[in-house]
C-alpha positions in Angstrom: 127.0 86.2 76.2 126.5 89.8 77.4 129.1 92.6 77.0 129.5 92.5 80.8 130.3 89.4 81.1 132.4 88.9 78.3 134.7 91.6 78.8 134.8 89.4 82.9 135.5 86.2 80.9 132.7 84.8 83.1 130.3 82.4 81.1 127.0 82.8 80.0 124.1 83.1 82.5 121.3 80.3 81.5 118.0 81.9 80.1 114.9 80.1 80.2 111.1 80.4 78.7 108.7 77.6 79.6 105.1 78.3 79.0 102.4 75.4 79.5 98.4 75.0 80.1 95.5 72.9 79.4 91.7 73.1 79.1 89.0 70.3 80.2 85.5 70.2 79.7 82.4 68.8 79.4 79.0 67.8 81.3 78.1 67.6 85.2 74.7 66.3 84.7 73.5 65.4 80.3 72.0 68.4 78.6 71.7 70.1 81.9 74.9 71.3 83.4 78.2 71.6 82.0 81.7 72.6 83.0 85.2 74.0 81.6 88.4 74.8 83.3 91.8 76.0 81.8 95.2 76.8 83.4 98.2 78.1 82.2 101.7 79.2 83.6 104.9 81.1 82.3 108.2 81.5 83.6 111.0 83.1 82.1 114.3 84.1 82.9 116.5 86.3 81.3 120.3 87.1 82.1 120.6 90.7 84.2 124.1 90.8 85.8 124.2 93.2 88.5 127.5 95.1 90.1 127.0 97.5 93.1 129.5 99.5 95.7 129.9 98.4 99.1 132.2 99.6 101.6 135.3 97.5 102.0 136.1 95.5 105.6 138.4 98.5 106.4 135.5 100.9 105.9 133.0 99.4 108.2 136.1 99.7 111.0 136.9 103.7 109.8 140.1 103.1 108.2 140.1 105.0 105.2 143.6 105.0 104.9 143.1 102.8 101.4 140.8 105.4 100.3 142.0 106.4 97.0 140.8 107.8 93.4 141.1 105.6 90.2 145.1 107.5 90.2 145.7 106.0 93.5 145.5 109.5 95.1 144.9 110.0 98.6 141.4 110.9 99.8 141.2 112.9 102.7 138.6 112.4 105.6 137.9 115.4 107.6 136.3 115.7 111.3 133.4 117.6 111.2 133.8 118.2 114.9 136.9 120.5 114.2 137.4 123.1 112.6 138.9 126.9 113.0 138.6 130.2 111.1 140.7 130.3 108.3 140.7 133.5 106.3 136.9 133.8 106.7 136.1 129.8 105.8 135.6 127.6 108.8 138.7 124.8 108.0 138.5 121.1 109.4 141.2 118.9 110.6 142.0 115.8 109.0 141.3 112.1 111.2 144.5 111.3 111.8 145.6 108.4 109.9 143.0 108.6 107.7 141.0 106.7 110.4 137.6 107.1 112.6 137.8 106.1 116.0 135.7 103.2 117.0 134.1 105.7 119.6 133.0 107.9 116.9 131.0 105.5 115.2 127.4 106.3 114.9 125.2 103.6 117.1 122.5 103.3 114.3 125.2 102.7 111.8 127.1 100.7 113.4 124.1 98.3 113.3 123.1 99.4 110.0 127.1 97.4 108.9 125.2 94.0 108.9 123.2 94.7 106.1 126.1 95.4 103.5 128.0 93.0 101.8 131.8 92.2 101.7 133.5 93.0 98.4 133.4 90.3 95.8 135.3 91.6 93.0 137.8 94.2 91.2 136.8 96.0 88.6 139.6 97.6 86.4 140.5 100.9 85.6 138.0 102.3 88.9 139.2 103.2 91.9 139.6 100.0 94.3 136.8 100.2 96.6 134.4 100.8 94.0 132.1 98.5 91.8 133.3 95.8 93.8 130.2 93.5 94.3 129.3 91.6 91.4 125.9 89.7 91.0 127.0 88.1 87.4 124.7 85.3 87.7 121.5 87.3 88.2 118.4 87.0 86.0 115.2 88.8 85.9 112.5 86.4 86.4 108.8 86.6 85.3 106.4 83.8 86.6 102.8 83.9 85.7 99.8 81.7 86.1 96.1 81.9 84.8 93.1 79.9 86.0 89.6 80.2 84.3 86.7 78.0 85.5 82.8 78.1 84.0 79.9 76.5 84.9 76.6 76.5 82.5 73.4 75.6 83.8 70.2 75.0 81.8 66.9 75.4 84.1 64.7 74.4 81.0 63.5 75.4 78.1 62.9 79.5 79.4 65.7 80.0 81.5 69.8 79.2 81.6 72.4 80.8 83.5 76.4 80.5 83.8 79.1 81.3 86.5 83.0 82.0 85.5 85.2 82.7 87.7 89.1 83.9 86.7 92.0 84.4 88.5 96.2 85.3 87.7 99.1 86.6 89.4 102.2 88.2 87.4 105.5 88.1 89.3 108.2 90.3 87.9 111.2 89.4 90.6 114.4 91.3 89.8 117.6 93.4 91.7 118.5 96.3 91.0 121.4 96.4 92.8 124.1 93.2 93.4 123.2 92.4 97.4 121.3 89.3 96.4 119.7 88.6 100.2 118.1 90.0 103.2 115.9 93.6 103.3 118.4 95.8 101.9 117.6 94.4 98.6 116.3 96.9 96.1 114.6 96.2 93.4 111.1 94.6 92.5 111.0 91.7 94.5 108.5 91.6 93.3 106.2 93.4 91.4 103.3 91.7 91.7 100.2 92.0 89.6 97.2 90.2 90.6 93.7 89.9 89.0 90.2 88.4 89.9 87.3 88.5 87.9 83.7 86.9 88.6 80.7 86.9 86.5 77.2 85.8 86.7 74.8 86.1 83.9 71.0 84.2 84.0 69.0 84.4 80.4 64.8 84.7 81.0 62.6 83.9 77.7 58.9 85.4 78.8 57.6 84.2 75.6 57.8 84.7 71.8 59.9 87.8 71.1 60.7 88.7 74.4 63.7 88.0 76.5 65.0 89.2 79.6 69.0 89.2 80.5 70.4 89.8 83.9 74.8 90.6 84.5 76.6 91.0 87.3 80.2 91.1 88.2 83.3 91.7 90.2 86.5 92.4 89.4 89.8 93.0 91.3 93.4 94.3 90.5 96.3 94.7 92.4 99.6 96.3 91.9 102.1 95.9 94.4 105.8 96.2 94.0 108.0 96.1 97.0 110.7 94.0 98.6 109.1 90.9 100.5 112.4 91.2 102.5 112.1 94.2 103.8 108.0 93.8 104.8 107.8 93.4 108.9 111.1 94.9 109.6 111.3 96.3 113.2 113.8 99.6 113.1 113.9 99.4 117.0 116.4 97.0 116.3 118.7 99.7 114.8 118.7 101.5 117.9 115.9 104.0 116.8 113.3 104.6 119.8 110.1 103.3 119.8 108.4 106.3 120.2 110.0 107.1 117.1 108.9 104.0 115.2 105.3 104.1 116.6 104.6 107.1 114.8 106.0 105.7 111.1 103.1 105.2 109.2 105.1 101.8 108.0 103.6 100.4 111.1 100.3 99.5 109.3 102.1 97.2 107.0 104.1 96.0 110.4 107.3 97.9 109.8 109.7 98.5 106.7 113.4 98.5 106.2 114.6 102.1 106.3 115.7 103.2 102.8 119.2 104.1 103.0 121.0 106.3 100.4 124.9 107.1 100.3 126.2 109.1 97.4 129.0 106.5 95.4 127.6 103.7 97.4 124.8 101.3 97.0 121.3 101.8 97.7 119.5 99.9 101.0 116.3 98.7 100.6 113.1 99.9 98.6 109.5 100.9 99.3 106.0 99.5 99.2 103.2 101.1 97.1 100.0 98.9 96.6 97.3 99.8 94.5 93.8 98.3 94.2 91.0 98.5 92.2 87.5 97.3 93.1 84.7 96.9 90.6 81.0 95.9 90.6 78.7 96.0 87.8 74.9 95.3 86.9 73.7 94.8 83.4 69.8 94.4 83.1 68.9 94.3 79.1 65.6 93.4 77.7 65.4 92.1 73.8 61.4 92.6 72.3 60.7 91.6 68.8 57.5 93.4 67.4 56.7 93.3 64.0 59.3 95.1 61.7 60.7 96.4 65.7 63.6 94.4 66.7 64.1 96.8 70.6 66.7 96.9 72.9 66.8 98.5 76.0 69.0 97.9 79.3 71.0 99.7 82.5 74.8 99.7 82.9 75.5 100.0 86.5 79.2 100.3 88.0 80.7 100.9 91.5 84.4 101.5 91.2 87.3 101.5 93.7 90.2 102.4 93.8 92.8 102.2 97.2 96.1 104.1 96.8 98.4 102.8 99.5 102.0 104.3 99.3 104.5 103.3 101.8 107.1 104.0 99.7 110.0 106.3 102.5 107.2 105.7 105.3 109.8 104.1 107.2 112.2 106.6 106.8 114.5 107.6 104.4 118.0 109.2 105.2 121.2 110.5 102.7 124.4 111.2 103.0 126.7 113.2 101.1 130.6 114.0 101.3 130.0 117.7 102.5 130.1 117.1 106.4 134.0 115.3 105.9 135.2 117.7 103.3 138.3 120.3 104.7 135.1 122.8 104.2 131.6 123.1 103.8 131.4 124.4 100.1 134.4 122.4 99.4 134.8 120.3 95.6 137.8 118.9 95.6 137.6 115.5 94.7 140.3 114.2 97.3 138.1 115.4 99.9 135.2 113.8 102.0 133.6 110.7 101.5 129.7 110.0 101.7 130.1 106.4 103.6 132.5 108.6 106.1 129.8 110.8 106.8 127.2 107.6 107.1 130.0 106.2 110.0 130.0 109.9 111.8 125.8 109.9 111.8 126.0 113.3 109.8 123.6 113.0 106.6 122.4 115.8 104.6 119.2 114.8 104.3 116.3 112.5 105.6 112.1 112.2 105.3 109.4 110.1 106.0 106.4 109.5 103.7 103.3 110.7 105.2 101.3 110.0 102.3 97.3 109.3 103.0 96.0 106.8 102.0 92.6 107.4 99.8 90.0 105.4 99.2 88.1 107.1 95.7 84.8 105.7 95.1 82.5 106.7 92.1 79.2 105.8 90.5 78.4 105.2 86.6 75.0 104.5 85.2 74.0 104.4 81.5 70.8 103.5 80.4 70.2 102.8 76.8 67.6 101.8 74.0 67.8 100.6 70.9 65.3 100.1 67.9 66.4 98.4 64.8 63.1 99.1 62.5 63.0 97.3 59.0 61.1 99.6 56.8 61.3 97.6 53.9 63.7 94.9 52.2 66.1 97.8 51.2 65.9 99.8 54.1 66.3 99.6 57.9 66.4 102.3 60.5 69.1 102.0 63.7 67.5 104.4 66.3 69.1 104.4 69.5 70.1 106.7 72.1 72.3 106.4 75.5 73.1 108.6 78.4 76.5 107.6 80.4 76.3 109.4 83.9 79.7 109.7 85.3 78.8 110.1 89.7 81.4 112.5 90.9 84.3 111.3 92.9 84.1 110.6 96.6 86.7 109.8 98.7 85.4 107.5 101.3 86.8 109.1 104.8 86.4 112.9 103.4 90.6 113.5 102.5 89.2 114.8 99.0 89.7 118.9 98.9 86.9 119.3 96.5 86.2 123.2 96.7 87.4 126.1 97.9 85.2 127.9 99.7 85.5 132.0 101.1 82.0 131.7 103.1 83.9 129.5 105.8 86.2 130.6 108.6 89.5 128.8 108.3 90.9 127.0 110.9 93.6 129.2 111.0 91.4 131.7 112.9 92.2 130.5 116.4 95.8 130.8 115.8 96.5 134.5 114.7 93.8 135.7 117.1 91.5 137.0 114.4 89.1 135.3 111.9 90.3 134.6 108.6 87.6 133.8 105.6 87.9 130.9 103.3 88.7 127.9 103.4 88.8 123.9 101.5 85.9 121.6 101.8 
């Protein structure tokens, strides 16, 4: 058992490996065409107790009046709508009672309430309202599958060819936090890695010493952790305007839950940041055997692609701190302020949304090659070759790549201060 647990007396959480496959093969039509397929999946899980803060029932109403350190000290809640000069420092008042009124209650918070948890659990030697959320029978799980299929063909005695085609997906699924449901999860749920490759190659013979061979592929990968959640998550329903939302750049992924972030307190939600690769290759080669010349010569062709699509805070990310319900602004006491106080008031101290563009970098490569393996004698063979890679510079496919600067241009900047300014990117 883990340490965690233990020192709970809660048992063991189960941990499990099971990895399985299987191959098949053999011929479609006799000493023409043959076939193989194989499969294989993995799943594991592996014990990952997880234990959050939430805000207690009395929280979400604005009664603090339970707030206290690990001591049982009071901690005192301030209105940030007060306030008076005090010796040169501008001093709040206290809520009395140690309570918000419900009127006071920030609208998008308020709705926000749904989306945290009730307390599930003590934790000793803390003060009461924290680490009270316990997730002790969370694993980490990992699921994985693999499928390769492959078809060979023999046209005759000059010419074969073959097909494969392969495909997985990696699922890494685990919280980082203890809410266990809904799309204030965080965490990667799940990471998801996904590949697909497909090949073609066809084999020529043109006669004694010569034969002619002919590539091509495709292959794709994708990297994409998020929380499936919080995907499609309309933050109209939180009470923030549309015209607001419309200009989120979540919206191209249909909307994502707001990443919320309150100091002591658990963590809402988590981000989306896909990324994909696209490759495509051609591979002529020609072998010719002449004499005591065994000559090799070919093209390596490759298109590659690669999409960067963050969405990571592109539906908004907001904190909050204690500052705003402190007795002042600079204020460290510790019996001051709370963060999830300031959440309830709608005063955070911070908040952004991603912008991030979203490139598309393309790039050719080409090497051509040759090869000569020339047998001089029984004792003594040559190996003359020579290849030139040529890497195509990078292009980003809707022109957001600054390349150069350049001080022969007039910069946009011109029509603003009212005279022209020199230099600018391309």
């Amino acid at each position: 058992n883990s340490f965690l647990l233990n020192s709970r007396q809660s048992p063991k959480t189960d941990q499990y490996i099971d990895q399985y496959g299987f191959s098949v093969d053999g011929p479609i039509f006799k000493n023409k065409t043959f076939f193989l397929f194989t499969g294989e999946k993995y799943r594991e899980g592996t014990p990952a107790p997880q234990n959050s803060t939430v805000p207690t029932p009395a929280m979400k109403q604005g009664d603090f009046s339970g707030l206290v350190d690990a001591q049982g000290r009071q901690i005192v809640i301030y209105d940030p709508n007060t306030g008076r000069d005090v010796n040169g420092v501008w001093t709040r008042d206290p809520f009395p009672g140690n309570r918000i009124p419900a009127d006071r209650i920030n609208s998008v918070a308020r709705a926000l309430l749904q989306y945290y948890p009730d307390p599930n659990y003590t934790t000793a030697g803390v003060a009461p309202w924290q680490s009270n959320l316990d997730y002790a029978e969370h694993y980490n799980k990992d699921l994985f599958w693999n499928w390769v299929g492959k078809v060979d063909h023999n046209f005759g005695t000059n010419d074969r060819a073959f097909f494969r085609w392969g495909e997985n997906e990696r699922n890494e699924v685990r919280n980082t936090t203890a809410i266990r449901s809904g799309p204030a999860q965080n965490g990667q749920l799940p990471l998801w890695r996904a590949n697909r490759a497909l090949v073609g190659d066809w084999v020529h013979i043109f006669g004694p010493g010569t034969v002619f061979n002919l590539r091509g592929s495709y292959t794709y990968f994708l990297e994409w952790s998020y929380s499936e959640d919080g995907l499609g998550f309309d933050s109209t329903t939180l009470g923030w305007p549309s015209s607001l939302v419309g200009q989120m750049p979540s919206k191209a992924i249909n909307g994502i839950f707001p990443q919320i972030e309150i100091d002591q307190f658990v963590t809402l939600s988590r981000g989306s940041a896909p990324n994909r690769n696209r490759n495509y290759t051609i591979q002529p080669n020609v072998s010719l055997t002449r004499g005591a010349h065994n000559i090799r010569s070919g093209l390596d062709i490759r298109w590659t692609n690669v999409f960067n699509e963050n969405y990571n805070n592109s539906g908004g990310r907001i904190t909050f701190d204690r500052a705003f319900t402190r007795q002042t602004i600079n204020s460290t006491q510790a019996l001051e302020g709370n963060a999830f106080a300031s959440f309830l008031l709608g005063a955070p101290n911070g908040g952004s949304v991603d912008v991030n563009p979203k490139p598309h970098y393309e790039w050719f490569f080409t090497g051509p090659w040759i090869q000569d393996d020339w047998r001089l004698n029984n004792k003594m063979t040559l190996n003359l070759g020579f290849r030139w890679d040529l890497n195509g510079s990078v292009k980003e496919a809707n022109d957001m790549l600054n390349y150069a600067f350049d001080p022969t241009i007039v910069n946009p900047v011109s029509a603003r201060v009212g005279q022209q300014v020199m230099g600018g990117l391309r």
